[in-house]
One Martini backbone bead per residue (centre of mass of N, CA, C, O) as a GRO file, in nm:
protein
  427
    1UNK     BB    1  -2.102   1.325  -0.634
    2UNK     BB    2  -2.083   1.098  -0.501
    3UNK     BB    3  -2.096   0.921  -0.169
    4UNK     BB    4  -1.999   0.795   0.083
    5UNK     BB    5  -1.947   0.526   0.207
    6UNK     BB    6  -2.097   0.342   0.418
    7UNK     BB    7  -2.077   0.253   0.766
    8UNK     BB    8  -2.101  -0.068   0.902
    9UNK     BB    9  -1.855  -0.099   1.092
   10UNK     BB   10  -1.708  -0.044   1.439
   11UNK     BB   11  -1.363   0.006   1.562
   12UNK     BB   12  -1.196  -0.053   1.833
   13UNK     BB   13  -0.839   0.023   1.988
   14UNK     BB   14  -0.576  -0.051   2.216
   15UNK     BB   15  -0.239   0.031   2.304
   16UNK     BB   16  -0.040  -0.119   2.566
   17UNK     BB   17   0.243   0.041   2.643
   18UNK     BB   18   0.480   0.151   2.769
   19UNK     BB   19   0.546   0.430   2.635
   20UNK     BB   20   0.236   0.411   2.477
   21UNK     BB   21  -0.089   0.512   2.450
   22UNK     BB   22  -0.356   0.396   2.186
   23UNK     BB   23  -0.587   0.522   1.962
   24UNK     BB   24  -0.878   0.333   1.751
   25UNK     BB   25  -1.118   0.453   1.505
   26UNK     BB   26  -1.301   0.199   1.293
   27UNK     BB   27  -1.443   0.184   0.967
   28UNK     BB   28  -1.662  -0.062   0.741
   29UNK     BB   29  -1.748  -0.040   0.469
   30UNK     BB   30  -1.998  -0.202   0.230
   31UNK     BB   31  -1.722  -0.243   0.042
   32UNK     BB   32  -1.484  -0.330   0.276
   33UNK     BB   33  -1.334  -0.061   0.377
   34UNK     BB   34  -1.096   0.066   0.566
   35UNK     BB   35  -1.153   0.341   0.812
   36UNK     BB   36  -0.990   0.627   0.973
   37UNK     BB   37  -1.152   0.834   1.200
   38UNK     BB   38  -0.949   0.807   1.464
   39UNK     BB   39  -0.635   0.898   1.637
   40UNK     BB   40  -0.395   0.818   1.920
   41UNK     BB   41  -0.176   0.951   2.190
   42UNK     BB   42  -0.019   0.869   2.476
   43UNK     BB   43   0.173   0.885   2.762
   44UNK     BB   44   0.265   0.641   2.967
   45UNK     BB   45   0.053   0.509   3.237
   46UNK     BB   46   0.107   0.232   3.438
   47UNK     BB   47   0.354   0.073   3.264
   48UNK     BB   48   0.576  -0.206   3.265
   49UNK     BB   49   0.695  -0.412   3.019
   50UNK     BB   50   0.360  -0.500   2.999
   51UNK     BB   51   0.286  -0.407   3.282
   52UNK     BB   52   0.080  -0.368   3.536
   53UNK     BB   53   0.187  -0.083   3.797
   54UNK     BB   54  -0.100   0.104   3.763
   55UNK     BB   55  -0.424   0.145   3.757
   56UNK     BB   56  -0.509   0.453   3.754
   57UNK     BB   57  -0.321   0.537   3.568
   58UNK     BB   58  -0.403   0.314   3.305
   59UNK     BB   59  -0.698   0.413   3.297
   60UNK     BB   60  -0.638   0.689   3.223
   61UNK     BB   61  -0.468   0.652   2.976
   62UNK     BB   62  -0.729   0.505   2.820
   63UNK     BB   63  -0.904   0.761   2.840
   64UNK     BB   64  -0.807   0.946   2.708
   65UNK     BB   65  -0.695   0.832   2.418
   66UNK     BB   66  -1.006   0.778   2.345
   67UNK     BB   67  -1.133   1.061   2.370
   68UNK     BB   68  -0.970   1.143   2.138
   69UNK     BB   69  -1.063   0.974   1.911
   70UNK     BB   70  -1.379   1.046   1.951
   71UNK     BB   71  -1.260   1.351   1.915
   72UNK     BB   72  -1.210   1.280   1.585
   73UNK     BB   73  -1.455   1.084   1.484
   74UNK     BB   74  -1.735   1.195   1.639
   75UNK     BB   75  -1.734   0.940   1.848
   76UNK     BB   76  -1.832   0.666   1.982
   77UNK     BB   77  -1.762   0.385   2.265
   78UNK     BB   78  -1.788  -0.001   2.389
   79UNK     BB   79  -1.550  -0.120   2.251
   80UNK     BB   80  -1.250  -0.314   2.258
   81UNK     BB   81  -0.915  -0.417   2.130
   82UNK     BB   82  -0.635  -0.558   2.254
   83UNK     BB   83  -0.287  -0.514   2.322
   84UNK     BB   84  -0.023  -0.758   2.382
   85UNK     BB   85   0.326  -0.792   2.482
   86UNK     BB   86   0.369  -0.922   2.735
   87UNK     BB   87   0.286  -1.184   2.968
   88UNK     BB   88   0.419  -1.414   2.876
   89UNK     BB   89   0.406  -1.507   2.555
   90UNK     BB   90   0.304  -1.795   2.371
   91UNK     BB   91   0.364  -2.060   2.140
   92UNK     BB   92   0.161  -2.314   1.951
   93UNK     BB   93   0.129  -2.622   1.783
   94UNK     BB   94  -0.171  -2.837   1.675
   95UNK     BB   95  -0.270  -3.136   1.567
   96UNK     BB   96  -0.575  -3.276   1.422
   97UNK     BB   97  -0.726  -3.595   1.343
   98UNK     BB   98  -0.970  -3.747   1.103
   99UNK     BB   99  -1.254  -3.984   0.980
  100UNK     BB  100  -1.402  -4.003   0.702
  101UNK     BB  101  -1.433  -4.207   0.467
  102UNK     BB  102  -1.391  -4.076   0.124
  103UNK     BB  103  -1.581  -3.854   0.176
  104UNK     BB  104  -1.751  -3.553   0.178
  105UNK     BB  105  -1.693  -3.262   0.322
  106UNK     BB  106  -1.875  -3.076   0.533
  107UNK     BB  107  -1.949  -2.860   0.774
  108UNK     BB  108  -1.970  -3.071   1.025
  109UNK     BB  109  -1.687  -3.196   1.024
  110UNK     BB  110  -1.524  -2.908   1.086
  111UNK     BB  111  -1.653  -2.872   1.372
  112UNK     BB  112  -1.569  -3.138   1.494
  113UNK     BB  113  -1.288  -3.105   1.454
  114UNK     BB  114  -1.253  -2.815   1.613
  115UNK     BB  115  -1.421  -2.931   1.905
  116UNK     BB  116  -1.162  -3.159   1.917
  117UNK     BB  117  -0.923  -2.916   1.934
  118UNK     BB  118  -0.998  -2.848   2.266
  119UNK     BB  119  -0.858  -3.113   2.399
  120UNK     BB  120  -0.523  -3.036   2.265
  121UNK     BB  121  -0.484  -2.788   2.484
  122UNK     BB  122  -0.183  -2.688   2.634
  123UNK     BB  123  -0.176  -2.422   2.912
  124UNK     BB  124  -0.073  -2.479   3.188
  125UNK     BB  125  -0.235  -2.263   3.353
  126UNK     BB  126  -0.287  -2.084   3.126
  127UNK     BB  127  -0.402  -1.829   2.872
  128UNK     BB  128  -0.593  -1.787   2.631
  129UNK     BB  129  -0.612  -1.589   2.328
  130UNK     BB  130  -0.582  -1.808   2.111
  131UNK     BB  131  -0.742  -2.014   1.861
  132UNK     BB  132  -0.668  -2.115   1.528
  133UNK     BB  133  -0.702  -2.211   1.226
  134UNK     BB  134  -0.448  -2.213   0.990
  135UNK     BB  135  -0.498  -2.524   0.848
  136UNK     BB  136  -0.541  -2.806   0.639
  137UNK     BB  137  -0.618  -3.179   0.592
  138UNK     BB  138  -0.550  -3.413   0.326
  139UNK     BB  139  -0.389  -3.691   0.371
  140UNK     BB  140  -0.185  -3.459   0.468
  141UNK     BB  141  -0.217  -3.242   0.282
  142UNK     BB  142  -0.148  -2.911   0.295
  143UNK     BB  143  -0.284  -2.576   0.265
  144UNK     BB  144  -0.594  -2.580   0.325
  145UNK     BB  145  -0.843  -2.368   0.344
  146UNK     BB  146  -1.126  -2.508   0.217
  147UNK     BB  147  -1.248  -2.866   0.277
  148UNK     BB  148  -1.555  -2.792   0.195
  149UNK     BB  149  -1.639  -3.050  -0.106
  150UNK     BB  150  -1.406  -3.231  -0.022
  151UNK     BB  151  -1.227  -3.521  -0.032
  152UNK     BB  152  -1.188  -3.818   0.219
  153UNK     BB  153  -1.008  -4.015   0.443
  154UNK     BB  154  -0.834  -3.737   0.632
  155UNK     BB  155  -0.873  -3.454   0.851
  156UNK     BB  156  -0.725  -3.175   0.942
  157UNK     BB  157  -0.523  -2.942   1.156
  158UNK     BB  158  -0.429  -2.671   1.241
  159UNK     BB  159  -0.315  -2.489   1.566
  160UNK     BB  160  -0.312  -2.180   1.700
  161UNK     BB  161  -0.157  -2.078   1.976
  162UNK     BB  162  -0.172  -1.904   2.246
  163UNK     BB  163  -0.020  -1.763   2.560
  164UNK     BB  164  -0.081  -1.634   2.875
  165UNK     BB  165  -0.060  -1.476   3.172
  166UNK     BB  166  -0.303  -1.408   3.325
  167UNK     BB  167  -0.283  -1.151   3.561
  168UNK     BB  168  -0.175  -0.948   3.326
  169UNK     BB  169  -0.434  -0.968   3.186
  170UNK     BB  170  -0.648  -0.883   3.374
  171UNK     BB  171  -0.503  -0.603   3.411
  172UNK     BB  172  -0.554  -0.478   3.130
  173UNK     BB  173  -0.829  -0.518   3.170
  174UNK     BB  174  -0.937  -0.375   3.406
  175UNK     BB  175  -0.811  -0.100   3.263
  176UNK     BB  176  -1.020  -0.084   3.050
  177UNK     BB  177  -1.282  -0.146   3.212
  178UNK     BB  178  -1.281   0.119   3.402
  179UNK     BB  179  -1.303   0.299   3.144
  180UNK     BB  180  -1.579   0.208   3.000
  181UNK     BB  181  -1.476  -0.067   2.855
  182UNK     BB  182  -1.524  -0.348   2.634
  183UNK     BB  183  -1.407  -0.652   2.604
  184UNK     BB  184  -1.348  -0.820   2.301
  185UNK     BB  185  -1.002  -0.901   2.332
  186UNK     BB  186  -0.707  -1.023   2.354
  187UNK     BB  187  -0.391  -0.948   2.138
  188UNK     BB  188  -0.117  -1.058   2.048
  189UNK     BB  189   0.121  -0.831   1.854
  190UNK     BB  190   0.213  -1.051   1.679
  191UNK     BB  191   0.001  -1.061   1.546
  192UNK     BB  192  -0.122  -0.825   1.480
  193UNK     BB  193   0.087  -0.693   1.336
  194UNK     BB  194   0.126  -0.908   1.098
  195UNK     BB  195  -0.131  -0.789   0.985
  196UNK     BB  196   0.031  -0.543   0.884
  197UNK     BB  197   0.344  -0.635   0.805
  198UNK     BB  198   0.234  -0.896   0.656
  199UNK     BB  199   0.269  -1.094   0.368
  200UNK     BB  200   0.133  -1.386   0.268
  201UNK     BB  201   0.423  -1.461   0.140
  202UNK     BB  202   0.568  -1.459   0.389
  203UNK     BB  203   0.441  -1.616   0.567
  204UNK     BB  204   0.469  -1.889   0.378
  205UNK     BB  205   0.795  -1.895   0.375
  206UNK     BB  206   0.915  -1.719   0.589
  207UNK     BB  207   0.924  -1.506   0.900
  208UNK     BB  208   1.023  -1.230   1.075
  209UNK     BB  209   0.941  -1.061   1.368
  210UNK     BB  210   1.042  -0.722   1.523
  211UNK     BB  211   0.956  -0.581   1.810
  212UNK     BB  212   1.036  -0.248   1.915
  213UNK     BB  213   1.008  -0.169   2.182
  214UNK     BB  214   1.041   0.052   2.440
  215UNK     BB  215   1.069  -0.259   2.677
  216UNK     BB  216   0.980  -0.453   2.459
  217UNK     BB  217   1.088  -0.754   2.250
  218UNK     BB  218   0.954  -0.955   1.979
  219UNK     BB  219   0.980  -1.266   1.860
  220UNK     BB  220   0.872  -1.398   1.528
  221UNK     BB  221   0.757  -1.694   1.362
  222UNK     BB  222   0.686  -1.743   0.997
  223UNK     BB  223   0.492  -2.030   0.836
  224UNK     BB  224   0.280  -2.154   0.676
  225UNK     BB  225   0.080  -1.928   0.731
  226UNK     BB  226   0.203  -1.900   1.064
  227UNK     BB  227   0.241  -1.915   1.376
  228UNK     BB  228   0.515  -2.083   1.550
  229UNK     BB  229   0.695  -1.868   1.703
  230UNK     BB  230   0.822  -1.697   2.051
  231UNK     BB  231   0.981  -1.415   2.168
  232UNK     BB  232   1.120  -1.233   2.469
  233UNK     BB  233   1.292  -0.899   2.544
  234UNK     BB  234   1.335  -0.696   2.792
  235UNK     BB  235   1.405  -0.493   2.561
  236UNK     BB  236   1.463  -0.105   2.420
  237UNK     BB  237   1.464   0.189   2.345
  238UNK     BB  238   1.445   0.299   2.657
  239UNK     BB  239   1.739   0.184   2.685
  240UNK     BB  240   1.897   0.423   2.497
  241UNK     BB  241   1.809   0.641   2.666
  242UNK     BB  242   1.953   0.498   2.946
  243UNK     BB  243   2.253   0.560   2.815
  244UNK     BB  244   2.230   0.837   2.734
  245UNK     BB  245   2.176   0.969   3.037
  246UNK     BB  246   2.417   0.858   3.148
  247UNK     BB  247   2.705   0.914   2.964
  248UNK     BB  248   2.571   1.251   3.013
  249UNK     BB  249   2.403   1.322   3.275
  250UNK     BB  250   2.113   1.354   3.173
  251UNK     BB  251   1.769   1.339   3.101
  252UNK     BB  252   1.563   1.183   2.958
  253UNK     BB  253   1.405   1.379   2.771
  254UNK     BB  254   1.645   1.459   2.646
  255UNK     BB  255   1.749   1.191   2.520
  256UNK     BB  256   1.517   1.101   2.370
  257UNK     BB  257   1.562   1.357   2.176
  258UNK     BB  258   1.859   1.306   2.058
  259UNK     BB  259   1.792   1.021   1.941
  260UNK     BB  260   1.485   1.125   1.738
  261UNK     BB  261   1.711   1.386   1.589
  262UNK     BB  262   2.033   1.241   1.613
  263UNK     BB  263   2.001   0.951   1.544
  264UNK     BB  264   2.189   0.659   1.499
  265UNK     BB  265   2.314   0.330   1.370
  266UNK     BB  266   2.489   0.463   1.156
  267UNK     BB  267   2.794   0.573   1.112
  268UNK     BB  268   2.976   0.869   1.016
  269UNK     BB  269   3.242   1.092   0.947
  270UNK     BB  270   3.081   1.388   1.032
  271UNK     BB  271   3.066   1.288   1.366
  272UNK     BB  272   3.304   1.445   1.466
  273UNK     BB  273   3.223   1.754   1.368
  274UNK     BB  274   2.968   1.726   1.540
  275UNK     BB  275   2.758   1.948   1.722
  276UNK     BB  276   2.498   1.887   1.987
  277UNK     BB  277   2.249   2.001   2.129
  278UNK     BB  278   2.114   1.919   2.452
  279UNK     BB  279   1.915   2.152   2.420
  280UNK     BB  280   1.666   2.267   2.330
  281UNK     BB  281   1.524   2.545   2.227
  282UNK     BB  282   1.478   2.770   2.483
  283UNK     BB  283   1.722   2.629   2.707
  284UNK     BB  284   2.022   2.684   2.665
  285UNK     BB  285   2.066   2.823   2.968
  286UNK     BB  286   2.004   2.577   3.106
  287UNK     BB  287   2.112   2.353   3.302
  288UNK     BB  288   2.386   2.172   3.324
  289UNK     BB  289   2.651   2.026   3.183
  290UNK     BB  290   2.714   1.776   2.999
  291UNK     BB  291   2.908   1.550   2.953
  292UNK     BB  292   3.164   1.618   2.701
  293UNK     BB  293   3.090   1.881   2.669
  294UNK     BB  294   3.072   2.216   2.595
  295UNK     BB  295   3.014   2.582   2.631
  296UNK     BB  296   2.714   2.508   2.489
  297UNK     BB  297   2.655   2.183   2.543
  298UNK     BB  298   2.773   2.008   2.339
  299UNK     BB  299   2.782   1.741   2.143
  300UNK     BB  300   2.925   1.442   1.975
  301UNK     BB  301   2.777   1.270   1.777
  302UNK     BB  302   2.916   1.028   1.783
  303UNK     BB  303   2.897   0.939   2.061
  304UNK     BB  304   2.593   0.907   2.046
  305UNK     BB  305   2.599   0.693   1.856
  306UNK     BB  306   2.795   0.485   1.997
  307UNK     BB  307   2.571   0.428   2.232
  308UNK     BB  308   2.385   0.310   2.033
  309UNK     BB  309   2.528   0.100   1.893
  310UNK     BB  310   2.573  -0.075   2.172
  311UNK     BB  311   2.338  -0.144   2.266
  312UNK     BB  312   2.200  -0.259   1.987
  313UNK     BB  313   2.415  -0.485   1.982
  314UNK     BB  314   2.262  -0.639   2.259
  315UNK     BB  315   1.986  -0.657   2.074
  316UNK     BB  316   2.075  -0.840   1.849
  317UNK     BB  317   2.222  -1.052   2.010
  318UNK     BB  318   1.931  -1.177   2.135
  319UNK     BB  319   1.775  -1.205   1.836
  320UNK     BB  320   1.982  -1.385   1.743
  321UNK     BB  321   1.914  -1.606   1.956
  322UNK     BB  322   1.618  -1.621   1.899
  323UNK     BB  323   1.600  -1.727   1.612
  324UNK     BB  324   1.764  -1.994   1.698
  325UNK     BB  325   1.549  -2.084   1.895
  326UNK     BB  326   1.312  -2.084   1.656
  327UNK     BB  327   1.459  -2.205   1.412
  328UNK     BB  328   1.597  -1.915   1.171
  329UNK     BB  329   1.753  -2.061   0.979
  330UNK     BB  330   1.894  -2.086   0.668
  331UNK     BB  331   1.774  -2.056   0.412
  332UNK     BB  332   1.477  -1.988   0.461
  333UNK     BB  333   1.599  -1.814   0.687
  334UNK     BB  334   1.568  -1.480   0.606
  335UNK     BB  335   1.345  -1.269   0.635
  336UNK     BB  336   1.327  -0.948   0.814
  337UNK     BB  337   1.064  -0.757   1.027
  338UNK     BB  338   1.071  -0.421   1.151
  339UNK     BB  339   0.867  -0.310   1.469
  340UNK     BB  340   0.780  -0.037   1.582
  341UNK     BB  341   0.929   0.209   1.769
  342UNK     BB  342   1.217   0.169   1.726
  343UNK     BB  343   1.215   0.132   1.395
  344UNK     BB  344   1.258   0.443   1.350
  345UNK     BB  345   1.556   0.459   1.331
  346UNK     BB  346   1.822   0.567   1.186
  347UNK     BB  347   1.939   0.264   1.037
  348UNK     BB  348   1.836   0.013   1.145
  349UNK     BB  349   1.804  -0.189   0.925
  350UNK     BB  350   2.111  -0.211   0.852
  351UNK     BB  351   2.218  -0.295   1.148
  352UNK     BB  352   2.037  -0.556   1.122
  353UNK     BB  353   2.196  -0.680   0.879
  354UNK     BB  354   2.493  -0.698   0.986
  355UNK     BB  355   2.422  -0.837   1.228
  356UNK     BB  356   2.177  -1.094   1.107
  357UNK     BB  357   2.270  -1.192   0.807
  358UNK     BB  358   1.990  -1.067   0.696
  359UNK     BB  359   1.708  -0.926   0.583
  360UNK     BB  360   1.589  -0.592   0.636
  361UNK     BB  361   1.271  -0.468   0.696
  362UNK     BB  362   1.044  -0.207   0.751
  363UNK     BB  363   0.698  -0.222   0.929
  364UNK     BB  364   0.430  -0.006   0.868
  365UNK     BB  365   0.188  -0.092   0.762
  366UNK     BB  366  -0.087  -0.063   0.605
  367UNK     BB  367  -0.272   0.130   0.438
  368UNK     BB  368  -0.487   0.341   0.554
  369UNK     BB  369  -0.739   0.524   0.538
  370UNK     BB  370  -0.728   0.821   0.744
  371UNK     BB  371  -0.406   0.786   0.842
  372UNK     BB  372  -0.201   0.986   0.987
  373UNK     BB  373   0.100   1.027   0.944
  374UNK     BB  374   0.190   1.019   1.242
  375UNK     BB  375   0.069   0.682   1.227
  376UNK     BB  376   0.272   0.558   0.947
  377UNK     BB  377   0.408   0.397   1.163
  378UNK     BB  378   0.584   0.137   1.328
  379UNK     BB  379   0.461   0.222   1.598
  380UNK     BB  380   0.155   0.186   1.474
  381UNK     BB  381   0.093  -0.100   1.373
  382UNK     BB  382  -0.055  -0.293   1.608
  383UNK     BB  383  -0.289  -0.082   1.605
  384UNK     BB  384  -0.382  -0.163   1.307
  385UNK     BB  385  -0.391  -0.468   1.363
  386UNK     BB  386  -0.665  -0.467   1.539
  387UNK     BB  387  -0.844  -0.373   1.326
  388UNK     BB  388  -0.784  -0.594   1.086
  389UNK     BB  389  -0.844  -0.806   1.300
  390UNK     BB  390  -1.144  -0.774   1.376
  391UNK     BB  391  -1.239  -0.758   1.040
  392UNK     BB  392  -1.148  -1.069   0.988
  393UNK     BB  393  -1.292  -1.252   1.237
  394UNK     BB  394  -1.161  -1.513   1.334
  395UNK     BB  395  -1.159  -1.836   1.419
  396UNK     BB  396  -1.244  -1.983   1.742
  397UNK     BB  397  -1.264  -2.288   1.878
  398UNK     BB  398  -1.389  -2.181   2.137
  399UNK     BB  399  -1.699  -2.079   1.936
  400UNK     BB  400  -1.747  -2.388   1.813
  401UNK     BB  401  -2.031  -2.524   1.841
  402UNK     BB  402  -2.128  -2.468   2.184
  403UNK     BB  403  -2.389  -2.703   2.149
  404UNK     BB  404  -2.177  -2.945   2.049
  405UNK     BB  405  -2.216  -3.287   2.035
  406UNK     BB  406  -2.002  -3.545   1.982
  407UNK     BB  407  -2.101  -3.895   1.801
  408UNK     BB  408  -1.851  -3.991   1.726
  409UNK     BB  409  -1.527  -4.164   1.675
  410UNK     BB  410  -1.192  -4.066   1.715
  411UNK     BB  411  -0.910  -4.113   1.542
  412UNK     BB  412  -0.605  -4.022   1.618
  413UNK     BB  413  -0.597  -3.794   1.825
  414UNK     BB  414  -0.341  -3.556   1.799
  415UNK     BB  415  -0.036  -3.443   1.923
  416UNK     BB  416   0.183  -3.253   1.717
  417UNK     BB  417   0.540  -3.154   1.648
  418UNK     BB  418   0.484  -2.974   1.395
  419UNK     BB  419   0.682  -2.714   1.446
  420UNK     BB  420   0.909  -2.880   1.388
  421UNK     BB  421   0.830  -2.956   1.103
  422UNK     BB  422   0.812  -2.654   0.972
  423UNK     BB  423   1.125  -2.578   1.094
  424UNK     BB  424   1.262  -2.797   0.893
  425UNK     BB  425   1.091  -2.738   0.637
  426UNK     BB  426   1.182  -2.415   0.601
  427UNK     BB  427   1.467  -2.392   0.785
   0.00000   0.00000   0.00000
């Protein structure tokens, strides 16, 4: 039997939820296969809505996390790629055009276009996370993955920035740099899912994304092959286990549980007939009874139900305004992609269909080879995309030709809110 190929490059990822904190090393054969050596998750701590706020104790939740998975991977690591859902997100699409002049597009002519494309962007005051080359435009014409070795007489770029409120990113870069490991990149969770839960072809006809986190949902929507805008919504998961907690009288971890096991997002006609217990196995005893409860202390499924689903209405309720404002209408605004821990909900899918009248569907992220069923789930999507983009290595214009000064004068060079035309475009 042949040996397993040998891994030629190792990835750390650490991704920072409100709910937990996740770590995974992955290694790429030298096949070009990604697998999954180690990965881990505890629950979080100092962590409020994608904000760091206790930096102790989320860099001790950064440093077991990762302990955990390089004790499964049976390495260490000494930096990892980070994932940021909170800080006020925000996407700009930017266009620059130069004049080649009929001739052929060498190496030199790409690299010109794109230091020339780090004037166009305007961060207003925040930090840029990404920054990259999303396609070219020969003549107008785009979709070009690779203009160089062909003629033209303007070559154009889309550049997809990324931005973010700098002090929340600071903050979880210093809460994993205590932790003694140093920051390859802070990537965006709407890129990073992207790359683990769309398919090229979703990307390029029009899909929405919506991350359904603990504490925030982001949604994202993409057209042409890049992420054209997205929107943020301070509400989760973690919403609807304080709305079971209120309505039962109950504590927190008891609601969390009574979700995860018994709840759904589409009721049944025999949930008025199930009683569910409100405490674990060998609790029984404990404790008051819950509101509503029988004297075994249990609650009616239906009950149960009708709580998530009211939440989950006024979840949906800012999704469908969110898409809306993304401008996800029409024909073309069509597929919806759920991912996320919340996601992982009985019957999320039917019940966001049903909300915002287009098709939806789960995404699980792709299979990576070695990576634990329990991994396997829509809750860890964000962390399989930090490592899969981290393996893609994509060009960020701020790191090319750093050496490079324009020595001829470029014509046209001009921001354009190429983003309503694709919006207009596709959707």
């Amino acid at each position: 039997m042949a040996p397993p190929p040998r891994i030629a490059r190792v990835f750390g990822a650490v991704n920072l939820g409100s709910f937990r904190i996740s770590a995974m090393i992955a290694g790429l054969t030298e096949t070009g296969e990604m697998v999954v050596l180690g990965s881990s998750h505890r629950a979080a701590q100092g962590i409020k809505r994608g904000y760091v706020t206790d930096m102790q104790a989320a860099t001790y939740a950064v440093r077991d996390a990762v302990e955990r998975a390089e004790k499964m991977a049976n390495t260490s690591i000494s930096s990892v790629w980070i994932g940021c859902s909170g800080a006020g997100l925000a996407s700009q699409v930017a266009q620059v055009e130069v004049d080649i002049g009929g001739r052929r597009i060498e190496t030199e002519d790409v690299e010109h276009l794109l230091v020339s494309a780090r004037d166009v962007i305007q961060p207003d005051g925040r930090m840029v996370l990404h920054a990259q080359p999303a396609h070219y435009m020969l003549d107008g014409a785009d979709g070009v993955a690779d203009p160089k070795g062909l003629h033209a007489e303007r070559l154009g770029v889309d550049i997809h920035v990324m931005l973010a409120d700098g002090a929340p990113v600071r903050n979880i870069t210093e809460a994993v740099q205590n932790a003694h490991l140093q920051v390859e990149a802070v990537v965006g969770s709407p890129v990073a899912a992207g790359h683990a839960c769309l398919t090229a072809e979703e990307r390029e006809l029009g899909v929405a994304l919506v991350e359904f986190g603990g504490e925030v949902t982001n949604v994202s929507v993409y057209a042409a092959g890049m992420l054209l805008g997205l929107a943020t919504i301070p509400m989760g998961s973690a919403d609807i286990t304080d709305s079971i907690a209120s309505a039962f009288g109950i504590r927190r971890f008891q609601a969390e549980r009574l979700k995860c096991v018994h709840g759904s997002a589409i009721p049944s006609p025999a949930d008025h007939r199930e009683m569910i217990p409100v405490n674990a196995p060998g609790e029984e005893a404990t404790g008051p009874l819950a509101r509503h409860a029988d004297d075994k202390n249990r609650i009616p499924r239906a009950e149960l139900v009708s709580v998530i689903t009211l939440q989950l209405g006024r979840l949906m309720e800012e999704v469908g305004k969110a898409l809306k404002g993304l401008g996800f209408t029409g024909q073309r605004g069509q597929q919806v992609v759920l991912t996320g821990g919340g996601a992982e909900l009985a019957g999320l899918a039917d019940f966001a269909q049903a909300a915002l009248g287009k098709p939806v569907r789960v995404g699980k992220g792709q299979h990576l080879k070695g990576l634990p069923e329990a991994h396997a789930t829509p809750g860890f999507a964000t962390l399989a995309g930090l490592v899969l983009y981290a393996a893609a290595d994509p060009i960020d214009i701020r790191t090319v030709g750093r050496n490079f000064t324009p020595t001829f004068n470029y014509k046209g060079l001009a921001i354009v809110g190429r983003v309503y035309r694709a919006l207009r475009e596709y959707f």
